[in-house]
C-alpha positions as CSV (number, residue, x, y, z in Angstrom):
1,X,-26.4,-27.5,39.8
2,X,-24.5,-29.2,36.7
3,X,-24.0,-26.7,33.9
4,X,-26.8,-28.5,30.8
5,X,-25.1,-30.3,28.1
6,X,-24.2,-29.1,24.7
7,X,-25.8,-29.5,21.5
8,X,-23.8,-30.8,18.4
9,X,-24.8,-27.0,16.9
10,X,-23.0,-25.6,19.8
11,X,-20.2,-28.2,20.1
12,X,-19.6,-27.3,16.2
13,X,-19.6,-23.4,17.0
14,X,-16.9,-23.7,19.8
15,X,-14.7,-26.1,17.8
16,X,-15.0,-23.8,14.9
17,X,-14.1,-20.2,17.2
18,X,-11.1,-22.4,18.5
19,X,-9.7,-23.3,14.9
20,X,-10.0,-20.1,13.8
21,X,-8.8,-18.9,16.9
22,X,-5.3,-20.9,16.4
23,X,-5.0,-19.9,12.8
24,X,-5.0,-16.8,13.8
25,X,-2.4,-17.6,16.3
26,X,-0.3,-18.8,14.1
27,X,-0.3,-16.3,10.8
28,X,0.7,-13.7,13.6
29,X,3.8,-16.3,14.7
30,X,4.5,-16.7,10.8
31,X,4.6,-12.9,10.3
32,X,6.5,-12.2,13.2
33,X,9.1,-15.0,12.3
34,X,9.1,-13.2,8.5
35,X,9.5,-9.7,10.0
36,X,13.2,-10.8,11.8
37,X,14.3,-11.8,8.3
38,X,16.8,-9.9,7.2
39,X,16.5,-10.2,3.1
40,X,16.5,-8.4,0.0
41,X,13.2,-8.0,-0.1
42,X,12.2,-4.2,-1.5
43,X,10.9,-2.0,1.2
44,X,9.0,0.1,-0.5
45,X,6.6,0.0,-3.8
46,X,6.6,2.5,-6.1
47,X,3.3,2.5,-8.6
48,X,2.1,4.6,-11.2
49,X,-0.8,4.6,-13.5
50,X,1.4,5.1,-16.5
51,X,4.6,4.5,-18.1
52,X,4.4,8.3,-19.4
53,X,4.4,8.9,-15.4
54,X,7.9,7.2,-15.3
55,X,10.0,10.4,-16.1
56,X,8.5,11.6,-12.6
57,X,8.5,8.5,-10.7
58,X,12.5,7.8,-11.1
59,X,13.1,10.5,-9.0
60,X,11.7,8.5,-6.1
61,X,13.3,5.7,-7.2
62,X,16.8,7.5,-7.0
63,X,16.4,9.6,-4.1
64,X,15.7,5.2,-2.3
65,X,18.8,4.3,-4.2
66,X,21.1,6.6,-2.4
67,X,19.9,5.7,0.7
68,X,20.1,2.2,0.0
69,X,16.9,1.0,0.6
70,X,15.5,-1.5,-1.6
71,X,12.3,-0.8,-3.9
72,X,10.4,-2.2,-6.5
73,X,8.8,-0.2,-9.5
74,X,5.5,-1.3,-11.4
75,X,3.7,0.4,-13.6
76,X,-0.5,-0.6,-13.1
77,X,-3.4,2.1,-13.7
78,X,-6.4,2.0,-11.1
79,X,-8.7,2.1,-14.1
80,X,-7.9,-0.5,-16.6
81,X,-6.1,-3.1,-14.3
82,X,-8.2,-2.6,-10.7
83,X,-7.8,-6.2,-9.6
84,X,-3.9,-6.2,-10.6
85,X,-3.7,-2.9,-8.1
86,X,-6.0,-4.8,-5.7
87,X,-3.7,-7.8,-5.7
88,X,-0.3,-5.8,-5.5
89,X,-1.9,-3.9,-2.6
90,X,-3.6,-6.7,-0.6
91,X,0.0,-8.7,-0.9
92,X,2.3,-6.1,-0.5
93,X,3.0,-6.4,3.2
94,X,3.9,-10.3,2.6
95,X,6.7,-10.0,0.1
96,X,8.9,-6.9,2.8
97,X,6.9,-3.6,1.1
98,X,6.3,-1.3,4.0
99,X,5.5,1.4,2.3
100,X,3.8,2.4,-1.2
101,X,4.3,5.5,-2.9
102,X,1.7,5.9,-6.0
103,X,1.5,8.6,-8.6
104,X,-1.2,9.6,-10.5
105,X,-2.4,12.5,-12.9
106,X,-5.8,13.5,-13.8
107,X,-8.0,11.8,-11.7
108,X,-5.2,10.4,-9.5
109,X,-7.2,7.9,-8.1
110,X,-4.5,5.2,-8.2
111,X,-2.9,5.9,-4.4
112,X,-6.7,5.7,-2.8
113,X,-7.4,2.6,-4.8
114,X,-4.0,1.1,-3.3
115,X,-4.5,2.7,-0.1
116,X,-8.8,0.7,0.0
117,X,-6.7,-2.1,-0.2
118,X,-3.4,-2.5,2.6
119,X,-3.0,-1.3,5.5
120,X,0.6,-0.4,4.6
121,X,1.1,3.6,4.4
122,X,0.6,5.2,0.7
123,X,2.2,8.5,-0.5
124,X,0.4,9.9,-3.6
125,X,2.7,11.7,-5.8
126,X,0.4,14.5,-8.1
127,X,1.4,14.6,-11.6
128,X,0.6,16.9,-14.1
129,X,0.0,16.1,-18.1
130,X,-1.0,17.6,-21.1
131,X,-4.2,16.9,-20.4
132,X,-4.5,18.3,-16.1
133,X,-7.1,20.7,-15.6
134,X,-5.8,23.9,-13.5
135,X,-1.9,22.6,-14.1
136,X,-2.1,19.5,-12.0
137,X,-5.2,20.7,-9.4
138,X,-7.3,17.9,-9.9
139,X,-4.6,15.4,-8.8
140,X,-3.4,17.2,-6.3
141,X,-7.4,17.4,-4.7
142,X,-8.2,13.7,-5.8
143,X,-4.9,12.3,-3.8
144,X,-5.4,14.8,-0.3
145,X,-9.3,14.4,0.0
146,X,-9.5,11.0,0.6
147,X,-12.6,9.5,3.0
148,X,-12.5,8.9,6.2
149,X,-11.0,5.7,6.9
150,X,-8.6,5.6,3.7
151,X,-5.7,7.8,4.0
152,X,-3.0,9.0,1.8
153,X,-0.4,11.3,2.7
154,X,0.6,13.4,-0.5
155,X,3.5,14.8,-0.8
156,X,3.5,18.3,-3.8
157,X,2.6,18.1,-7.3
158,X,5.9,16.3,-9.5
159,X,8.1,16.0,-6.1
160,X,8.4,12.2,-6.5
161,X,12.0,12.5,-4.8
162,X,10.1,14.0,-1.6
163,X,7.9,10.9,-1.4
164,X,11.2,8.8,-1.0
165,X,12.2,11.1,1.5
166,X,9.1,10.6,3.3
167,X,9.2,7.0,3.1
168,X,12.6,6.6,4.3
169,X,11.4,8.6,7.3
170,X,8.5,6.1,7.8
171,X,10.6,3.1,7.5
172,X,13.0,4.5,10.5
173,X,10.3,4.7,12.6
């Protein structure tokens, strides 16, 4: 028995799972020819929802320094800017970030937003201000109960410098 011929609907389907298919082929050959490059690329992100967060947020920055591993510091809030934290997020990976560390007062929802949007592994950093209810509880609770499905590991309220630790460990892994 001869198997029945194809339609043009059915032609067009297999052609299109076969290009897709072989792009997908070859953005993992691309990635894995980026990933042997040794460059100066930062290794890790560091993000905050405010420049007033910066005091903080240095500590990380130095604790990377003396370890020599390469970083990259931007200031973006979740809340006024989502599609800059979106786009930093969903390109980090590309550009040599392999890990994000994100701190956030008051509602601290600045390392889940990141974290919604790469598959790379966030650190939320708490941070208290003037204005944190129960001396910095409400970040602390918005950064460690995240949904199912979007985690963040968070390190304890102001230890910036331990988030660097943590992501050092991560990279060696």
């Amino acid at each position: 028995m001869s198997p029945q011929p194809r339609t043009d609907l059915e032609r067009g389907e297999a052609e299109l799972v076969a290009d897709q298919e072989l792009a997908a082929e070859a953005q993992s050959e691309a990635e894995a020819e980026f990933e042997d490059l040794d460059v100066d690329a930062p290794r890790v992100g560091i993000v905050m929802g405010s420049k007033s967060d910066m005091d903080e947020m240095e500590k990380a920055a130095a604790e990377l320094e003396s370890r020599g591993i390469m970083h990259e510091v931007r200031v973006m809030s979740a809340h006024r800017e989502p599609d800059t934290v979106a786009d930093y997020a969903k390109n980090a990976h590309m550009r040599g970030i392999r890990v994000i560390i994100a701190g956030a007062g008051l509602s601290a929802a600045l390392p889940g937003v990141v974290a919604a949007h790469t598959d790379l592994p966030v650190i939320g950093v708490p941070l208290t201000s003037r204005l944190s209810a129960a001396g910095g509880l409400d970040a602390i609770l918005s950064i460690a109960q995240m949904p199912p499905g979007v985690p963040v590991a968070c390190v304890g309220l102001n230890n910036a410098k331990n988030a660097a630790v943590l992501a050092a460990r991560i990279l060696v892994c």
